[in-house]
N, CA, C and O atoms as a Tripos MOL2 file, in Angstrom:
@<TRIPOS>MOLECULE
protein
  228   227    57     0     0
PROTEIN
NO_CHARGES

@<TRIPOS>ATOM
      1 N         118.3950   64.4630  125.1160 N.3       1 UNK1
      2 CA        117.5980   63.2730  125.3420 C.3       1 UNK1
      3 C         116.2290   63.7150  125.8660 C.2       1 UNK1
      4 O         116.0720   64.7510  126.5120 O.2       1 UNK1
      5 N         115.0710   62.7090  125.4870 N.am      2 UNK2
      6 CA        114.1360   63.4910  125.9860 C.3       2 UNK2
      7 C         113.7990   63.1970  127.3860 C.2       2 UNK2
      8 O         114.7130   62.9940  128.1850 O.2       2 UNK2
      9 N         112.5460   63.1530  127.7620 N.am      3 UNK3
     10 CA        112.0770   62.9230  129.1080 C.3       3 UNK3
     11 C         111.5850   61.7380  128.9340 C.2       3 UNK3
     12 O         111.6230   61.0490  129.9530 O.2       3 UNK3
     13 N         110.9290   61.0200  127.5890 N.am      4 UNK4
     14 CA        110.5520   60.1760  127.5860 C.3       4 UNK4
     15 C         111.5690   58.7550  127.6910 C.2       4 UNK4
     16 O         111.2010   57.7170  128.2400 O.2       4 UNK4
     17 N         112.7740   58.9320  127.1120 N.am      5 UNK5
     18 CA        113.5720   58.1190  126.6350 C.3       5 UNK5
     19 C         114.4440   58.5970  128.2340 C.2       5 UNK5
     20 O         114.7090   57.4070  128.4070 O.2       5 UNK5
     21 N         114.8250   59.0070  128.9810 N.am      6 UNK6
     22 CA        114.9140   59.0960  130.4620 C.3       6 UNK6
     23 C         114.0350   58.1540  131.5550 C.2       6 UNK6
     24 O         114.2370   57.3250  132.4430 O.2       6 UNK6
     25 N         113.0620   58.7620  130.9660 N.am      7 UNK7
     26 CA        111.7920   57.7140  131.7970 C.3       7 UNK7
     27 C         112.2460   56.1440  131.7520 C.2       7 UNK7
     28 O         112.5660   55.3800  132.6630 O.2       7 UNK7
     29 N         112.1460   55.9550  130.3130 N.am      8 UNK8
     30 CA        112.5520   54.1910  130.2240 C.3       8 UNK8
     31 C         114.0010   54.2330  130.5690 C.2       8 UNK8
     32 O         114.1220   53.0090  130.6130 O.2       8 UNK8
     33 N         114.7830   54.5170  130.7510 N.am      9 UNK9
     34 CA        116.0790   54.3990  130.7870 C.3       9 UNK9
     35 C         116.3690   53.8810  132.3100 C.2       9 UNK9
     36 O         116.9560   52.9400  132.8440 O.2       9 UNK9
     37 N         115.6050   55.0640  132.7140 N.am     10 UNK10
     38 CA        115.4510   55.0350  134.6210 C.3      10 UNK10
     39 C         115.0440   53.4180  134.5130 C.2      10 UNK10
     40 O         115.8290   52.5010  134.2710 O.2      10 UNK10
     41 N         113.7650   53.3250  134.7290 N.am     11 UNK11
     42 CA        112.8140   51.7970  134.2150 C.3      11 UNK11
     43 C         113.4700   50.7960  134.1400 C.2      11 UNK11
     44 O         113.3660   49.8940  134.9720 O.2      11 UNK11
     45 N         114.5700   50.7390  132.7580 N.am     12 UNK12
     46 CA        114.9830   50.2000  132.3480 C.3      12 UNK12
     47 C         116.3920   49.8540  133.4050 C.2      12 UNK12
     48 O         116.7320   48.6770  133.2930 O.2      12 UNK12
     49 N         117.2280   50.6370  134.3660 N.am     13 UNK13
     50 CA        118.1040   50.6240  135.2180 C.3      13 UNK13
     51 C         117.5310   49.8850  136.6490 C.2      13 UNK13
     52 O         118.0800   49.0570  137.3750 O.2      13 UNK13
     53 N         115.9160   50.6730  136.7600 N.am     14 UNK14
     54 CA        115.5910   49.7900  138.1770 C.3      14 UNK14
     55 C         115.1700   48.0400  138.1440 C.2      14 UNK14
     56 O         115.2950   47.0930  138.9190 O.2      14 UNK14
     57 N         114.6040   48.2680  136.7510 N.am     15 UNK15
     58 CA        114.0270   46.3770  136.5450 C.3      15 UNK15
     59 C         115.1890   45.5500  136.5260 C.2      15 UNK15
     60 O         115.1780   44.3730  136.8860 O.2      15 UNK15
     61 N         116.5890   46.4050  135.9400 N.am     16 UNK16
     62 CA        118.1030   45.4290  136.3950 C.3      16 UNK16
     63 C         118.3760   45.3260  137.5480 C.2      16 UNK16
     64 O         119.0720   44.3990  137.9620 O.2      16 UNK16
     65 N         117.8630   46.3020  138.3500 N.am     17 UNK17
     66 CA        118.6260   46.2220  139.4270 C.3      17 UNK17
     67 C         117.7920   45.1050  140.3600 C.2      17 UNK17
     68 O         118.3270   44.3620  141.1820 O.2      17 UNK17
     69 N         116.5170   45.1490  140.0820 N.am     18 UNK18
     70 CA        114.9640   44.2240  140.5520 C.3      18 UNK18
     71 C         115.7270   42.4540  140.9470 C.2      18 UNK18
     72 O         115.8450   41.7730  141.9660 O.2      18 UNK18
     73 N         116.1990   42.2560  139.0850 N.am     19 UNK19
     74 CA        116.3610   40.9760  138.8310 C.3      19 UNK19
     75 C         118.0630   40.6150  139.2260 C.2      19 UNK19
     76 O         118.5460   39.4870  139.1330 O.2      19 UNK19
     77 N         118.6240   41.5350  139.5640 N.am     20 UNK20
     78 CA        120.1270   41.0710  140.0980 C.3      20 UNK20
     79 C         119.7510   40.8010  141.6840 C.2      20 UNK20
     80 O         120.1130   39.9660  142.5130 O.2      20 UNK20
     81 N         119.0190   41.7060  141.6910 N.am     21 UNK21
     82 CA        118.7020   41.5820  143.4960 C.3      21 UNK21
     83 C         117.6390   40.4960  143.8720 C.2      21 UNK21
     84 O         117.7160   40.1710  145.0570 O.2      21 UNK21
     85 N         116.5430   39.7730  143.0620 N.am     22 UNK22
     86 CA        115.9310   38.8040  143.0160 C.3      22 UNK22
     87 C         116.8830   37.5800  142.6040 C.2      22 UNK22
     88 O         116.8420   36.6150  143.3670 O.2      22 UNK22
     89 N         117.7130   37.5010  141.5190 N.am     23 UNK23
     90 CA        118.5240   36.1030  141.0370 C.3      23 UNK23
     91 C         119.3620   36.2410  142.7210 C.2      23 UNK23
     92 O         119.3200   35.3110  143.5270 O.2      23 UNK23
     93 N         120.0940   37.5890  143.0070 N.am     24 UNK24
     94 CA        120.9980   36.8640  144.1460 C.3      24 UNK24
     95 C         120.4620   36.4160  145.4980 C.2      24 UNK24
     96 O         121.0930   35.6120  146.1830 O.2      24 UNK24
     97 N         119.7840   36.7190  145.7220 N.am     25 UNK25
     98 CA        118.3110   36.3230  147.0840 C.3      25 UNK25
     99 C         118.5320   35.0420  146.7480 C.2      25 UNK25
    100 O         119.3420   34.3590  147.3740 O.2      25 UNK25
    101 N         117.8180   34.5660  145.6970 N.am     26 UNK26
    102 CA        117.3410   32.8800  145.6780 C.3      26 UNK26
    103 C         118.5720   32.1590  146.2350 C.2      26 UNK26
    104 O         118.8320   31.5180  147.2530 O.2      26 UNK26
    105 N         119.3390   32.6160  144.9160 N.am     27 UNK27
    106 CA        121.0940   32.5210  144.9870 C.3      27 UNK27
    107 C         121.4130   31.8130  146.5520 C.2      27 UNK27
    108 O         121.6050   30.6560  146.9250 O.2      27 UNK27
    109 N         121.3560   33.2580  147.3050 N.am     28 UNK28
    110 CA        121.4790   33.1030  148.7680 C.3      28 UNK28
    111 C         121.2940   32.1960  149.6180 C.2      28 UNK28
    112 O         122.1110   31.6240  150.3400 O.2      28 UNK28
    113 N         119.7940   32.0280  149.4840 N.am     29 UNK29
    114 CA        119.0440   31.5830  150.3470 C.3      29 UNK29
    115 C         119.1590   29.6960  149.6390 C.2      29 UNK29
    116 O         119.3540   28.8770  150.5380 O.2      29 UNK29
    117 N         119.0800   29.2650  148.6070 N.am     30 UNK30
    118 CA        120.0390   28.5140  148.4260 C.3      30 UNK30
    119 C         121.3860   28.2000  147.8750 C.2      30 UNK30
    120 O         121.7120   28.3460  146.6970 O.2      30 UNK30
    121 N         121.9740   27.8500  148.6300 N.am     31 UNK31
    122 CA        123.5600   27.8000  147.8970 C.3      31 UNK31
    123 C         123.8380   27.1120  147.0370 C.2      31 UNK31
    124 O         124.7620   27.4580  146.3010 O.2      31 UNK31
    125 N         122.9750   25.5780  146.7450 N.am     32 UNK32
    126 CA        123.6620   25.0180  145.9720 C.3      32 UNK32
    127 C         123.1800   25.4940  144.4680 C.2      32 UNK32
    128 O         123.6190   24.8360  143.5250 O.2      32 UNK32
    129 N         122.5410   26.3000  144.2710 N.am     33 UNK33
    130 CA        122.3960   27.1440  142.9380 C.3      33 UNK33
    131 C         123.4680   27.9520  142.2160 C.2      33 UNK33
    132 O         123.7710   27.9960  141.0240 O.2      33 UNK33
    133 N         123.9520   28.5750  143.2830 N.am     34 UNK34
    134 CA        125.1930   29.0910  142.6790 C.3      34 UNK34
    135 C         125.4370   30.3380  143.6650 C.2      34 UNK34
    136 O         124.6680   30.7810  144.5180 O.2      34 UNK34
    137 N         126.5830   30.7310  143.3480 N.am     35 UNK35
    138 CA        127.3430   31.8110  144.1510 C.3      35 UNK35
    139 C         126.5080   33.0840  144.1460 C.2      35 UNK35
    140 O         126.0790   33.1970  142.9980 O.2      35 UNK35
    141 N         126.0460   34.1680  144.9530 N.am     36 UNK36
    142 CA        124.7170   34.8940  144.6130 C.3      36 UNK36
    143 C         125.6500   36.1400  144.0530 C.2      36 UNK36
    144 O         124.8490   36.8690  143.4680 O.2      36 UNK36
    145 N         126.7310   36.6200  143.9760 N.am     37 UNK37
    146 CA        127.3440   37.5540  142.7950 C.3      37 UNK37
    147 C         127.7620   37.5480  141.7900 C.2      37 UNK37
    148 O         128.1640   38.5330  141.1710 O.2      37 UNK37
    149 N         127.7430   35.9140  141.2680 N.am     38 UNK38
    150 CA        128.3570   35.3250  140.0110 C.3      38 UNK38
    151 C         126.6280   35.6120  139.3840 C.2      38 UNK38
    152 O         126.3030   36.5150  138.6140 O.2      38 UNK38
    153 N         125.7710   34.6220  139.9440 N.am     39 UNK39
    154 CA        124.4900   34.7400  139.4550 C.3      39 UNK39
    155 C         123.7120   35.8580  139.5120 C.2      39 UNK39
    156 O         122.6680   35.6820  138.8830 O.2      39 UNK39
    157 N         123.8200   37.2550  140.1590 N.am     40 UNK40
    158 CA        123.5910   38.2260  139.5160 C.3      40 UNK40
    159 C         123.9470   38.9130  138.7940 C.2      40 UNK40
    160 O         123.3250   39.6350  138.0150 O.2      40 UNK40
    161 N         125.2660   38.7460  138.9990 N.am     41 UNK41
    162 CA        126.4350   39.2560  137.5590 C.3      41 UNK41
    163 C         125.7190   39.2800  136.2530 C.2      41 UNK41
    164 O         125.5790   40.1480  135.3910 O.2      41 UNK41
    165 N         125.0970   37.4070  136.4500 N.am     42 UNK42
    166 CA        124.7510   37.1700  134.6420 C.3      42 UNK42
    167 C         123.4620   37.6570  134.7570 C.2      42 UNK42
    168 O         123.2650   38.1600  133.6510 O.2      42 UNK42
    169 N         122.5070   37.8060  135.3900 N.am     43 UNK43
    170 CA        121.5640   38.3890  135.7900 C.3      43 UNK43
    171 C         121.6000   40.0240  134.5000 C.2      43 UNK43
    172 O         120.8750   40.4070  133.5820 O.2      43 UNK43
    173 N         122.7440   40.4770  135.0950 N.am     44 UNK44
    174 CA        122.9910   41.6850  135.0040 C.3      44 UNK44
    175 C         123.4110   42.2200  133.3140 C.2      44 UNK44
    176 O         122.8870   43.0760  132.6010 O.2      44 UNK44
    177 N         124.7500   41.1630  133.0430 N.am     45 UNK45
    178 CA        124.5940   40.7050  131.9890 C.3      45 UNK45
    179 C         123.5940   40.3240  130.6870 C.2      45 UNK45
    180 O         123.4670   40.9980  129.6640 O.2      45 UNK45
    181 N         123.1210   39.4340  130.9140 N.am     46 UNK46
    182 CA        121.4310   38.9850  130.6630 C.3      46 UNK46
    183 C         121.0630   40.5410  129.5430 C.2      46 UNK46
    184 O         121.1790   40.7060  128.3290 O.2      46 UNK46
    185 N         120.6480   41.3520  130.5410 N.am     47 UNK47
    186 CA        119.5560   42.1080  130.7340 C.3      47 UNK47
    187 C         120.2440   43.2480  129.8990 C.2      47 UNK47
    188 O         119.6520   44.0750  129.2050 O.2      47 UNK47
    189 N         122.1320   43.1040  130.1660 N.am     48 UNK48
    190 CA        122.4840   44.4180  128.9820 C.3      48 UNK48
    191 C         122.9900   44.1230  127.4820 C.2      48 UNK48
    192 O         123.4770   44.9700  126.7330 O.2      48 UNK48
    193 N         122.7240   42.3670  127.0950 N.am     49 UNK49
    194 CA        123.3950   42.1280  126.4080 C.3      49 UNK49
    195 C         121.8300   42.2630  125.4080 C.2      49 UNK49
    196 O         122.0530   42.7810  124.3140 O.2      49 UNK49
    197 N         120.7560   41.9850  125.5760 N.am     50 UNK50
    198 CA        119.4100   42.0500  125.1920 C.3      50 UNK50
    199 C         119.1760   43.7260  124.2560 C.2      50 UNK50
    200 O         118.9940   44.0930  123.0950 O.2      50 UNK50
    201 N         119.3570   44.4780  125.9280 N.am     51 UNK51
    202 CA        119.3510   45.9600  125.4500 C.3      51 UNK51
    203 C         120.2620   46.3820  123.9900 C.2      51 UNK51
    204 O         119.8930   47.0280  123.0090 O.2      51 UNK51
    205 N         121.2360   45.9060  124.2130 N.am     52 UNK52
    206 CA        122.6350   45.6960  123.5380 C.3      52 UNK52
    207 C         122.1640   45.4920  121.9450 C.2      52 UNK52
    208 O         122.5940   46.1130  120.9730 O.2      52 UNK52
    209 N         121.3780   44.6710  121.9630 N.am     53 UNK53
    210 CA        120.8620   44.2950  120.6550 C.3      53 UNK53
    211 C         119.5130   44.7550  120.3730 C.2      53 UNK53
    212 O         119.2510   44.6890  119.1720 O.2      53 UNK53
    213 N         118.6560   45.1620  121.0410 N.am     54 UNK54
    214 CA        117.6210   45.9420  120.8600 C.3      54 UNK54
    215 C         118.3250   47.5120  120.1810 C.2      54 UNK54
    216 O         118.1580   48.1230  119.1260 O.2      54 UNK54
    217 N         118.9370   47.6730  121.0810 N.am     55 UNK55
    218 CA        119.5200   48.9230  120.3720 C.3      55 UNK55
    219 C         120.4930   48.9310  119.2330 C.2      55 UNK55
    220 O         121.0030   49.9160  118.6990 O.2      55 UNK55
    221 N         120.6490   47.7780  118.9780 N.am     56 UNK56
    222 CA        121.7350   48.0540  117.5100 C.3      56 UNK56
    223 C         121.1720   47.8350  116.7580 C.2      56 UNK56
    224 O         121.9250   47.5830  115.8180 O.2      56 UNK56
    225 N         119.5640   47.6810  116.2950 N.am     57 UNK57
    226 CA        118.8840   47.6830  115.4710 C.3      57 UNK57
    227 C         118.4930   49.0650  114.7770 C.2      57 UNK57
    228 O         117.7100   49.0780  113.8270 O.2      57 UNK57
@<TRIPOS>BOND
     1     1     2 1
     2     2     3 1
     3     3     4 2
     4     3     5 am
     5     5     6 1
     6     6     7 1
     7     7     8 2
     8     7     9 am
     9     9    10 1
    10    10    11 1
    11    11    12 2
    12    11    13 am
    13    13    14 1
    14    14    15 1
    15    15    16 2
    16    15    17 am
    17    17    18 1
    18    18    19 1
    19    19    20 2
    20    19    21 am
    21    21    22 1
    22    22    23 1
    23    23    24 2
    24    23    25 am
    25    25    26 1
    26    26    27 1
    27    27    28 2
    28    27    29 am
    29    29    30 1
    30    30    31 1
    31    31    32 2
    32    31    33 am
    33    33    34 1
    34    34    35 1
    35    35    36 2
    36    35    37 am
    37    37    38 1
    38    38    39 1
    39    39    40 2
    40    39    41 am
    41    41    42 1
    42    42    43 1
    43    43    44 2
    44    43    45 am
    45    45    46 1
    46    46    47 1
    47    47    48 2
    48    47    49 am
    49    49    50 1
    50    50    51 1
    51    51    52 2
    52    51    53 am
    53    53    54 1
    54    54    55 1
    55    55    56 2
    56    55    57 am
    57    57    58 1
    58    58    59 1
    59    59    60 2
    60    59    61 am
    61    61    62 1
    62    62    63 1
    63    63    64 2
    64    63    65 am
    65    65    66 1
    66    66    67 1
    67    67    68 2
    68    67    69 am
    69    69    70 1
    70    70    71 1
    71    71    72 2
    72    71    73 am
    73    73    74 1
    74    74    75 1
    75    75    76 2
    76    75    77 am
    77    77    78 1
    78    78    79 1
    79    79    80 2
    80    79    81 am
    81    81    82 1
    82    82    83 1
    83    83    84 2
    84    83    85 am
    85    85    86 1
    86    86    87 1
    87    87    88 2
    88    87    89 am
    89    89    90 1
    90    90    91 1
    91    91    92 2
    92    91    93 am
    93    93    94 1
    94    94    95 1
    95    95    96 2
    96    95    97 am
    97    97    98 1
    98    98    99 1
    99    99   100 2
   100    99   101 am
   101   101   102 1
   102   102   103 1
   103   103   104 2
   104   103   105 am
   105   105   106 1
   106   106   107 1
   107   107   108 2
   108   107   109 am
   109   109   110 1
   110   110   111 1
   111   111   112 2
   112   111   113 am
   113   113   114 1
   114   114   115 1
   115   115   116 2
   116   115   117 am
   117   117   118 1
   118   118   119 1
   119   119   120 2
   120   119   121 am
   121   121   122 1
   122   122   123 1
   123   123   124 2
   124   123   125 am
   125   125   126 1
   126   126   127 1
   127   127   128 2
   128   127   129 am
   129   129   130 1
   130   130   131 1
   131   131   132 2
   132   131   133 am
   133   133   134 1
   134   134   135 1
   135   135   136 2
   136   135   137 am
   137   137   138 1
   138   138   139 1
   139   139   140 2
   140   139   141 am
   141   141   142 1
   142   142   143 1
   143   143   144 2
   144   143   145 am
   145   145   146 1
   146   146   147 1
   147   147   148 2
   148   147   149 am
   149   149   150 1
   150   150   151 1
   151   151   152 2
   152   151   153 am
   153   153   154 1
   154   154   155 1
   155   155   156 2
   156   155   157 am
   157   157   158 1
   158   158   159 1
   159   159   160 2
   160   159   161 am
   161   161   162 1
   162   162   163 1
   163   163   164 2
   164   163   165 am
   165   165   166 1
   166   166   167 1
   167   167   168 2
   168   167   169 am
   169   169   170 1
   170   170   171 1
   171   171   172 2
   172   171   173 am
   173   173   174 1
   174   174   175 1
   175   175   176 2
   176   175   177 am
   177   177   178 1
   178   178   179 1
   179   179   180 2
   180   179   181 am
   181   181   182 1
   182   182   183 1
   183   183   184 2
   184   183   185 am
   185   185   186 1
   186   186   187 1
   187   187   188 2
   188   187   189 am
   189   189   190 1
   190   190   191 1
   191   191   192 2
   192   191   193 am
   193   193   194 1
   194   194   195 1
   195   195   196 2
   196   195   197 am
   197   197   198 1
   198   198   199 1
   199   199   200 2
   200   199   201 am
   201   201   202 1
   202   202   203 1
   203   203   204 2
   204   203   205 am
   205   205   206 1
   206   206   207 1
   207   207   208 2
   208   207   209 am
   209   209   210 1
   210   210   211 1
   211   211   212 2
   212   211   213 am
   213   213   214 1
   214   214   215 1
   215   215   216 2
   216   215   217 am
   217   217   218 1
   218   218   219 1
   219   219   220 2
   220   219   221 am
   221   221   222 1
   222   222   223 1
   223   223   224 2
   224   223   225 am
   225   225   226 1
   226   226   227 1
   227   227   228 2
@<TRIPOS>SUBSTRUCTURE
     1 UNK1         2 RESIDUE 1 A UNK
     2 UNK2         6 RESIDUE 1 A UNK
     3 UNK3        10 RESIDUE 1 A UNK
     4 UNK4        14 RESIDUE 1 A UNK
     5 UNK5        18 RESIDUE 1 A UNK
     6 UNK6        22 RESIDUE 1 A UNK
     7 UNK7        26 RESIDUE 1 A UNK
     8 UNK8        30 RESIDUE 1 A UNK
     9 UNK9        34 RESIDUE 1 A UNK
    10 UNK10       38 RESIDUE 1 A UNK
    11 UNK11       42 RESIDUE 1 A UNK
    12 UNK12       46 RESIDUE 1 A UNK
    13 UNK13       50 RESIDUE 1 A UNK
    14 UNK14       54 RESIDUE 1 A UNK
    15 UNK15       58 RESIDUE 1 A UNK
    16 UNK16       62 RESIDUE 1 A UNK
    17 UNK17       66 RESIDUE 1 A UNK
    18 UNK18       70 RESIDUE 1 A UNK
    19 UNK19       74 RESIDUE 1 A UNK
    20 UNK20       78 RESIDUE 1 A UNK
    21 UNK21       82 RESIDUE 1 A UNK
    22 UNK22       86 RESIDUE 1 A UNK
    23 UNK23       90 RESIDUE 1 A UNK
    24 UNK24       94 RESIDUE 1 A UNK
    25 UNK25       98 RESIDUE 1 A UNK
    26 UNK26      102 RESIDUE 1 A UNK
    27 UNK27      106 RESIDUE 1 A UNK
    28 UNK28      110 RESIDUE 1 A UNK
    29 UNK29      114 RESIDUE 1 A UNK
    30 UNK30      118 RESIDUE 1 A UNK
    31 UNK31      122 RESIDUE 1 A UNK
    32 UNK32      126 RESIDUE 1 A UNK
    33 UNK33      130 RESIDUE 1 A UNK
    34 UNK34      134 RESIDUE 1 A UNK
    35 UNK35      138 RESIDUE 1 A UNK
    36 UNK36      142 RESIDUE 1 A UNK
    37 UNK37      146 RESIDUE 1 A UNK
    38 UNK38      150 RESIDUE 1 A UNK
    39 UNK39      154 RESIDUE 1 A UNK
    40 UNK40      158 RESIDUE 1 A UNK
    41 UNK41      162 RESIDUE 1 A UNK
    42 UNK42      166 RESIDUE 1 A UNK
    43 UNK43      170 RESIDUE 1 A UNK
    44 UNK44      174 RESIDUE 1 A UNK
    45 UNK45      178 RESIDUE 1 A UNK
    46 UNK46      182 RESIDUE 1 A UNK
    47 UNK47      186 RESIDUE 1 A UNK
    48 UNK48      190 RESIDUE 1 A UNK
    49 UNK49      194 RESIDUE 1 A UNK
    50 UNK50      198 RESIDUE 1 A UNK
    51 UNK51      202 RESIDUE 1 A UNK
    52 UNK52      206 RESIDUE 1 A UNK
    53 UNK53      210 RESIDUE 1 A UNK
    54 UNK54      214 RESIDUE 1 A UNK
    55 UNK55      218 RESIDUE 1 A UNK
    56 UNK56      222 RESIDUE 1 A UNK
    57 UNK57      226 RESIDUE 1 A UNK
């Protein structure tokens, strides 16, 4: 693998981790939104099901 495709990969692992940890905050801080590990779950989800299909192209 190269360094480049590492680079985004990394990138690509911290901006999930950004938006699971941003969806469950809100989450948190209000409850009646939803449970803040269910809603980063899909958060999380989201973000690999995208990749998921970016890459099966």
């Amino acid at each position: 693998m190269s360094s480049l495709a590492l680079a985004v990969l990394l990138l690509l692992v911290l901006v999930t981790l950004l938006l699971a940890g941003g969806i469950g905050y809100v989450a948190h801080r209000h409850p009646a939104l939803a449970v803040p590990i269910t809603a980063a779950g899909m958060a999380v989800a989201l973000v690999l099901t995208c990749v998921g299909l970016i890459g099966a192209r």
